[in-house]
LUMVO-342037 format. One record per residue (C-alpha): x, y, z; residue number from 1; chain; residue in one letter. Coordinates in Angstrom, 3 decimals. Example, Ala and Ser with C-alpha at 12.3 -4.5 7.8 and 13.67 -1.06 7.14 Angstrom:
# LUMVO-342037
+----------+----------+----------+------+-------+------+
:       xx :       yy :       zz : doke : numar : baza :
+----------+----------+----------+------+-------+------+
:   12.300 :   -4.500 :    7.800 :    1 :     A :    a :
:   13.670 :   -1.060 :    7.140 :    2 :     A :    s :
+----------+----------+----------+------+-------+------+
# end
This chain:
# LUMVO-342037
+----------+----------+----------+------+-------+------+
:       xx :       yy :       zz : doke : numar : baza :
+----------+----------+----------+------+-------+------+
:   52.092 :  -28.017 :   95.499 :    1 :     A :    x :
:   52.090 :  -29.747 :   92.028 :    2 :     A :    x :
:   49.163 :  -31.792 :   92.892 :    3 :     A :    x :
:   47.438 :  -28.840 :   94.122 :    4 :     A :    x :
:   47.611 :  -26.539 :   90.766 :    5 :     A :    x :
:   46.572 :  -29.893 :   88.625 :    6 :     A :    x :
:   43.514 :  -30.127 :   90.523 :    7 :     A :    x :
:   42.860 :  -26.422 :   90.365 :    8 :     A :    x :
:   43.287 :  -27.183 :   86.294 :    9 :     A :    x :
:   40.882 :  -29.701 :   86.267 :   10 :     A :    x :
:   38.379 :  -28.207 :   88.146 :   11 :     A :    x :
:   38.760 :  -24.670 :   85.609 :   12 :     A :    x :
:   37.846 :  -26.786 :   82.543 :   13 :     A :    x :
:   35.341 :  -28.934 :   83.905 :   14 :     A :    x :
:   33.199 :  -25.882 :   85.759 :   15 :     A :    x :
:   33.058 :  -24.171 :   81.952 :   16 :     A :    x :
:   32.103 :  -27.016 :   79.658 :   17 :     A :    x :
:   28.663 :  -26.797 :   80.462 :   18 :     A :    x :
:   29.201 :  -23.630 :   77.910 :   19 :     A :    x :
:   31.137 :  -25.267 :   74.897 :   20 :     A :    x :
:   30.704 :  -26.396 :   71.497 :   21 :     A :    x :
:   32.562 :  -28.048 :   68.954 :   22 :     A :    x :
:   36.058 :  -26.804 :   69.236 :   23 :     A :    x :
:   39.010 :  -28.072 :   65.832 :   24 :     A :    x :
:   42.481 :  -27.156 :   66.254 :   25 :     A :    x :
:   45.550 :  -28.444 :   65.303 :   26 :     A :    x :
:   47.110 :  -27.870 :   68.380 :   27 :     A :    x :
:   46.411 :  -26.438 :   72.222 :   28 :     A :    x :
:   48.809 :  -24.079 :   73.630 :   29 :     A :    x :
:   51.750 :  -26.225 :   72.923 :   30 :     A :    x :
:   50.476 :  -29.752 :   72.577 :   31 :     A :    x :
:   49.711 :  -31.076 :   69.120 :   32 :     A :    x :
:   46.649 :  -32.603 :   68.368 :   33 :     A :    x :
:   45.504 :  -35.283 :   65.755 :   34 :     A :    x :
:   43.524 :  -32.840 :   63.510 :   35 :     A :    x :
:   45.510 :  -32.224 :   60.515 :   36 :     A :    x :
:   44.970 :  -29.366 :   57.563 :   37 :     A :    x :
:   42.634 :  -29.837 :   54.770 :   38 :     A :    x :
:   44.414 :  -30.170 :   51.120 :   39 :     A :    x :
:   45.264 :  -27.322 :   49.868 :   40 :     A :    x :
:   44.999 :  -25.283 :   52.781 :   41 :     A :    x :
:   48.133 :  -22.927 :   53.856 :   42 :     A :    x :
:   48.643 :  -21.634 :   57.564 :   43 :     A :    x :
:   51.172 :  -19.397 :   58.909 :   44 :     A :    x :
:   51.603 :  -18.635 :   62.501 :   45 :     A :    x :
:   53.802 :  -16.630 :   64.413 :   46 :     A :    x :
:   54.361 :  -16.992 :   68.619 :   47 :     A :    x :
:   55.499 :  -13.643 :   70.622 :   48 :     A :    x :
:   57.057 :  -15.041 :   73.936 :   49 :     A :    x :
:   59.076 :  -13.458 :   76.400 :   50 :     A :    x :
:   62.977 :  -12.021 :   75.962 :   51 :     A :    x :
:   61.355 :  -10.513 :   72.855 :   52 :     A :    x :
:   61.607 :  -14.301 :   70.664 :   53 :     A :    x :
:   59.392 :  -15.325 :   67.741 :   54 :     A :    x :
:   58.471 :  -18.621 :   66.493 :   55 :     A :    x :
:   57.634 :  -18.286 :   63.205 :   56 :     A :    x :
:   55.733 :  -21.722 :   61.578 :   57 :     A :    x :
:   54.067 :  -22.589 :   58.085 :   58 :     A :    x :
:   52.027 :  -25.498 :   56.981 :   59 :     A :    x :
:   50.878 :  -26.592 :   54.015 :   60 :     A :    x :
:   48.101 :  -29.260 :   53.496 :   61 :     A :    x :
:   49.504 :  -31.823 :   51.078 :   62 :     A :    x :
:   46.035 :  -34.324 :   51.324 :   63 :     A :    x :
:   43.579 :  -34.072 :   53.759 :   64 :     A :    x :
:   45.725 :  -36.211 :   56.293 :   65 :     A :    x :
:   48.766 :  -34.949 :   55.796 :   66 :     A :    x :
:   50.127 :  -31.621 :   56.548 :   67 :     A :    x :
:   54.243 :  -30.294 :   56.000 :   68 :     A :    x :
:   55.713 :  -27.283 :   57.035 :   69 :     A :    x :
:   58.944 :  -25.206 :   58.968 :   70 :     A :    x :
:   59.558 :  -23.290 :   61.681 :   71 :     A :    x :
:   61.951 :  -20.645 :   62.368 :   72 :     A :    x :
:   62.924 :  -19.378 :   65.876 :   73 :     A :    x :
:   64.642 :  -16.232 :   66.695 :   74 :     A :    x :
:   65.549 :  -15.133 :   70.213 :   75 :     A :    x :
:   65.793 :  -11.160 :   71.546 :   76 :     A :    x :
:   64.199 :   -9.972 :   68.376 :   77 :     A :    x :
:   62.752 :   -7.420 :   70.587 :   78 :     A :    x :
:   64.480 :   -5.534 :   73.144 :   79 :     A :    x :
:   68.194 :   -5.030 :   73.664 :   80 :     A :    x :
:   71.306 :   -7.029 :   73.330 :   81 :     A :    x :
:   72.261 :   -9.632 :   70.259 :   82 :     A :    x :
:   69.461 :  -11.458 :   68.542 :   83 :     A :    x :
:   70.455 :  -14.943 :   68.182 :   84 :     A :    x :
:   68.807 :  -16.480 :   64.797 :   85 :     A :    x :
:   68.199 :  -20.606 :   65.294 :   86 :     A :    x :
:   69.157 :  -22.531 :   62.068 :   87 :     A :    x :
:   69.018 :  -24.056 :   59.882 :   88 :     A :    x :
:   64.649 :  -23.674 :   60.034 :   89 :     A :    x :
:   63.261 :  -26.948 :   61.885 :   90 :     A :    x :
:   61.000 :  -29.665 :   60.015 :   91 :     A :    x :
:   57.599 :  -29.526 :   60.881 :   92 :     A :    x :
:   55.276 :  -32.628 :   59.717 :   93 :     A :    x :
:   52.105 :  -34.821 :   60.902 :   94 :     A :    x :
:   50.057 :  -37.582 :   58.749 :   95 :     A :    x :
:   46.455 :  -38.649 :   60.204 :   96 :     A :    x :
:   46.179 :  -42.217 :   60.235 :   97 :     A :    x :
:   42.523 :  -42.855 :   61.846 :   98 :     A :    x :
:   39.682 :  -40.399 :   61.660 :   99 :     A :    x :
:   37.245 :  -39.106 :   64.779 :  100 :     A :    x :
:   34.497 :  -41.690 :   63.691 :  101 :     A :    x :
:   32.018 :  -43.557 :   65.917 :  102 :     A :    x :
:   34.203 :  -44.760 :   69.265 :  103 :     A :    x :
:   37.860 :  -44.144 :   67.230 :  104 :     A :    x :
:   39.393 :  -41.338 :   68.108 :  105 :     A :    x :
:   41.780 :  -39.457 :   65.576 :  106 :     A :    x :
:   45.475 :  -40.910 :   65.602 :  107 :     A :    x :
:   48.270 :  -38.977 :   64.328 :  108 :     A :    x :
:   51.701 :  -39.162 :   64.123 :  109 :     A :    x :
:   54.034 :  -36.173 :   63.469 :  110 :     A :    x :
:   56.991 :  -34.632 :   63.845 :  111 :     A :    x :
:   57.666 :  -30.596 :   65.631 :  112 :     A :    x :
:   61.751 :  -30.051 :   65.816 :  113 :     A :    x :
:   61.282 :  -26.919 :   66.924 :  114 :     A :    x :
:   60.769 :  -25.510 :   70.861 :  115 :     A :    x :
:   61.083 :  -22.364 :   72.130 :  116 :     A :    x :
:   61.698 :  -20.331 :   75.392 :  117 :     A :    x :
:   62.452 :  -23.086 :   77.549 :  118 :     A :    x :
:   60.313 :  -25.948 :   75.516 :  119 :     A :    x :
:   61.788 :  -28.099 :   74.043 :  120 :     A :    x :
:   61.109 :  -29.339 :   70.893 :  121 :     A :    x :
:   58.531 :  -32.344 :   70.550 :  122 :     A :    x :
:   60.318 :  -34.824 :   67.791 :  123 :     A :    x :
:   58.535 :  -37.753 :   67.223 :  124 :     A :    x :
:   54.514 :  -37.641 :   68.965 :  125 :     A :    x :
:   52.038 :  -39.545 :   68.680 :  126 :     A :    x :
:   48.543 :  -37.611 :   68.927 :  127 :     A :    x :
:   45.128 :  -39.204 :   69.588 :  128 :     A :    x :
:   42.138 :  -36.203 :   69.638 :  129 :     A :    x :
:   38.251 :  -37.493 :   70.166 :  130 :     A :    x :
:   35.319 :  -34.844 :   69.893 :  131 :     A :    x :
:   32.805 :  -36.035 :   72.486 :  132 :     A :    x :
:   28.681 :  -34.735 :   72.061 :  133 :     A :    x :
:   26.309 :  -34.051 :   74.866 :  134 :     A :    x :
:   23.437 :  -32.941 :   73.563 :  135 :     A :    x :
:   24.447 :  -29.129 :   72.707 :  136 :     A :    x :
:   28.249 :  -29.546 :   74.834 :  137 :     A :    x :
:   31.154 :  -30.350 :   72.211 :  138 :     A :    x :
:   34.748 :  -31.537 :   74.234 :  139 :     A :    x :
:   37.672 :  -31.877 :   72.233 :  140 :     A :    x :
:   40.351 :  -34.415 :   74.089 :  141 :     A :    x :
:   43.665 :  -34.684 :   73.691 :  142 :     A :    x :
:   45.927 :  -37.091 :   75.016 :  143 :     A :    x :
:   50.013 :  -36.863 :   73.473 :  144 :     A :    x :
:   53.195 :  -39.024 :   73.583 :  145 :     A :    x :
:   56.348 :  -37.459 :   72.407 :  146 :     A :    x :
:   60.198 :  -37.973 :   72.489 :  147 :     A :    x :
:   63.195 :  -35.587 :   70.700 :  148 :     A :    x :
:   65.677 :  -38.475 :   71.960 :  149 :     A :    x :
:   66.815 :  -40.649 :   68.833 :  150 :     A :    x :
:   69.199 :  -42.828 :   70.877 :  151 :     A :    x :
:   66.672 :  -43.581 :   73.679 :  152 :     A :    x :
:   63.471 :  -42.942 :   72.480 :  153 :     A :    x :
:   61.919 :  -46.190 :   74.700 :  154 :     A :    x :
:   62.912 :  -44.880 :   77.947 :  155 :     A :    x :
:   63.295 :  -40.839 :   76.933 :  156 :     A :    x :
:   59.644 :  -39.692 :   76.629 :  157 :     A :    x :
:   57.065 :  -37.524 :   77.930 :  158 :     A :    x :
:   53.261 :  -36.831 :   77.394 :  159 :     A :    x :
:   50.438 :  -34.265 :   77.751 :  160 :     A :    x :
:   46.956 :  -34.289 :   78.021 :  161 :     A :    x :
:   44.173 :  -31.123 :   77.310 :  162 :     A :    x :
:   40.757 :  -29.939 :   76.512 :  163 :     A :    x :
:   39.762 :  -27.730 :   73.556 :  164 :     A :    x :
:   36.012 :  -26.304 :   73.377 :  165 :     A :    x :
:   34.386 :  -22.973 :   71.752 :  166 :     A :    x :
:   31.969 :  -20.667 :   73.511 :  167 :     A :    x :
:   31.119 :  -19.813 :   70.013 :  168 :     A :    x :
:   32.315 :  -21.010 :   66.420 :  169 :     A :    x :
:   35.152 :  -18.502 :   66.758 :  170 :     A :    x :
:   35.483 :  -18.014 :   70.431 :  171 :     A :    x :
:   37.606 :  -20.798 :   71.541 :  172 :     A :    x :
:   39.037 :  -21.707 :   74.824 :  173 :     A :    x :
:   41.714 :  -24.585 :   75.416 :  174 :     A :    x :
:   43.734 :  -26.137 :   78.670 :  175 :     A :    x :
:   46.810 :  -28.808 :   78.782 :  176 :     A :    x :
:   48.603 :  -30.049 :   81.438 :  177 :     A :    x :
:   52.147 :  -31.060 :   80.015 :  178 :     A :    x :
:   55.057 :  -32.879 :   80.138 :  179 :     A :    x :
:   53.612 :  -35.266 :   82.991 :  180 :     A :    x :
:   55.615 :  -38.375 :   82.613 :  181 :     A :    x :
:   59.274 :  -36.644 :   82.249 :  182 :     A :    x :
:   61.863 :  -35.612 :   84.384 :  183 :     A :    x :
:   60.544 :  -31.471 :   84.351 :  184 :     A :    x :
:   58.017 :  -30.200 :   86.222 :  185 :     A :    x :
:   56.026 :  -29.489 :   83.183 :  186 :     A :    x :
:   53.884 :  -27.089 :   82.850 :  187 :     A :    x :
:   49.889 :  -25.874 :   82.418 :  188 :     A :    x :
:   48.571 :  -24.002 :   79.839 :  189 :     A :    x :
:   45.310 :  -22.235 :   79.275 :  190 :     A :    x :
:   44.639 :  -20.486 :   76.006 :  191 :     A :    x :
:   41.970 :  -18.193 :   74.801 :  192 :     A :    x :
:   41.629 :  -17.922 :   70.708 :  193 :     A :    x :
:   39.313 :  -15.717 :   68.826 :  194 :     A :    x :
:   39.031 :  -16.073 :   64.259 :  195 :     A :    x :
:   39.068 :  -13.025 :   62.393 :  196 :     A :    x :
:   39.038 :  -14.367 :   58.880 :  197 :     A :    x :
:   41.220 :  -15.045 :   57.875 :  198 :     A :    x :
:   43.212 :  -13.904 :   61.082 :  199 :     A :    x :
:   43.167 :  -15.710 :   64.534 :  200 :     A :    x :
:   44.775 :  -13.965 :   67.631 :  201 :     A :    x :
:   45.479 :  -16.466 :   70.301 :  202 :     A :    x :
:   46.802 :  -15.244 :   74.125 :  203 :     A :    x :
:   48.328 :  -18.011 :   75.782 :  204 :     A :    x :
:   49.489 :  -18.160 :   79.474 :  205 :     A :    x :
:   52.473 :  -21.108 :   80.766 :  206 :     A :    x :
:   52.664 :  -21.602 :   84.308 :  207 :     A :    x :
:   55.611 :  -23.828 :   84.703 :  208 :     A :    x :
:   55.542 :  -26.156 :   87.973 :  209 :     A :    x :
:   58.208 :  -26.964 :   90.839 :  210 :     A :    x :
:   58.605 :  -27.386 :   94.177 :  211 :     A :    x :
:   59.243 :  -24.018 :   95.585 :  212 :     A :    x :
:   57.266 :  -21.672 :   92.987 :  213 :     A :    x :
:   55.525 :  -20.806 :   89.440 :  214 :     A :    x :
:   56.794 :  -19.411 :   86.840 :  215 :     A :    x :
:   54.454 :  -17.299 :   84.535 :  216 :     A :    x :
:   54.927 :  -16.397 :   80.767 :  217 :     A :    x :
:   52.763 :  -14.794 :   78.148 :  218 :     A :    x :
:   52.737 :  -15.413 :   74.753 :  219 :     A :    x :
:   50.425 :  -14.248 :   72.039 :  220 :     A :    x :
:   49.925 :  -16.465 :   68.280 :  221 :     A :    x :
:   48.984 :  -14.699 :   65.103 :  222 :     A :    x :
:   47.440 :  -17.131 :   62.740 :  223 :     A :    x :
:   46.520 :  -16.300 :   58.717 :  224 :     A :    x :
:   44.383 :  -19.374 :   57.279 :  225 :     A :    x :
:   44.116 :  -19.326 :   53.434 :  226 :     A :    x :
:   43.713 :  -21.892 :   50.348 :  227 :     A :    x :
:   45.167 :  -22.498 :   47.351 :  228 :     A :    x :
+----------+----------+----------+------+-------+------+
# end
């Protein structure tokens, strides 16, 4: 059954990019990329998932290849029943070592100590991102290593890969497929974005894989985008 819905993934991104363009993010649904903020640039974010949580992030742009920021998680915000705050706020961080030049792709390393609902968080990843042109068609590939286990970190690990692209400069459209290598299922993601400046609304939809069924969650971002 897993085999089934990652070809059924594949074959949804590929039979669209005949329709993209060039597509910059700093991360899909839930995978990071290797873009980074611009200096100076300031972007807060907050996620909406089910059992009424919100993952509230901010990043800063220190330099053009480096970006810092927090996140704060709180769980049954909305709804009924105690509201159960996460702390102390997570460390959020992610340096660009290699820009998307020529045949290098964009290498990043970072660090997201944060997950929510039943994500965990990312820890140390390593991101590579390449844009690739065809003619007027723009993909944005994403490939990511990751571990949140100190102790093990060699054998502990797990990885996604996704697609970004934009039907138009603010219409954007994404699809991962992860945690592949780990003991979870993992899951796929699709994601449709559209930018409001300096707003962008993002709906996101997780279909976590198993054996026996999937799982379906919604979750909507709410981006502002500003500099300083």
């Amino acid at each position: 059954m897993k085999k089934v819905y990652i070809v059924i993934f594949f074959i949804f991104i590929f039979s669209i990019c005949i329709f993209a363009s060039q597509a910059r993010n700093i991360e899909l649904v839930d995978l990071p990329t290797a873009n980074t903020l611009i200096k100076a640039e300031l972007r807060c974010d907050i996620k909406l998932y089910p059992g009424g949580g919100i993952l509230t992030r901010i990043y800063i742009g220190i330099f053009d290849k480096l970006m810092i920021g927090g996140a704060f998680n709180i769980v049954n915000l909305i709804g009924t029943g105690k509201v159960d705050y996460i702390l102390p706020p997570k460390f959020l961080g992610k340096i660009r070592l290699t820009d998307d030049e020529g045949v290098i792709p964009a290498l990043s390393i970072g660090y997201e100590g944060q997950g929510y609902i039943d994500i965990p968080a990312k820890g140390v990843f390593i991101s590579l991102t390449k844009e690739i042109s065809f003619s007027i068609i723009y993909l944005q590939l994403t490939g990511t290593v990751y571990s949140n286990d100190f102790n093990d970190i060699t054998r502990n690990f797990d990885a996604g890969a996704g697609i970004a692209f934009a039907i138009t400069k603010d219409f954007v459209i994404c699809g991962e497929y992860d945690g592949f290598l780990g003991d979870n299922p993992g899951h796929i993601n699709f994601g449709l974005g559209y930018f409001f400046n300096p707003i962008q609304i993002d709906v996101g939809f997780k279909y976590g894989l198993n054996d026996d069924n999937i799982t379906v969650a919604r979750i909507i971002k709410i981006a502002y985008i500003s500099y300083f």
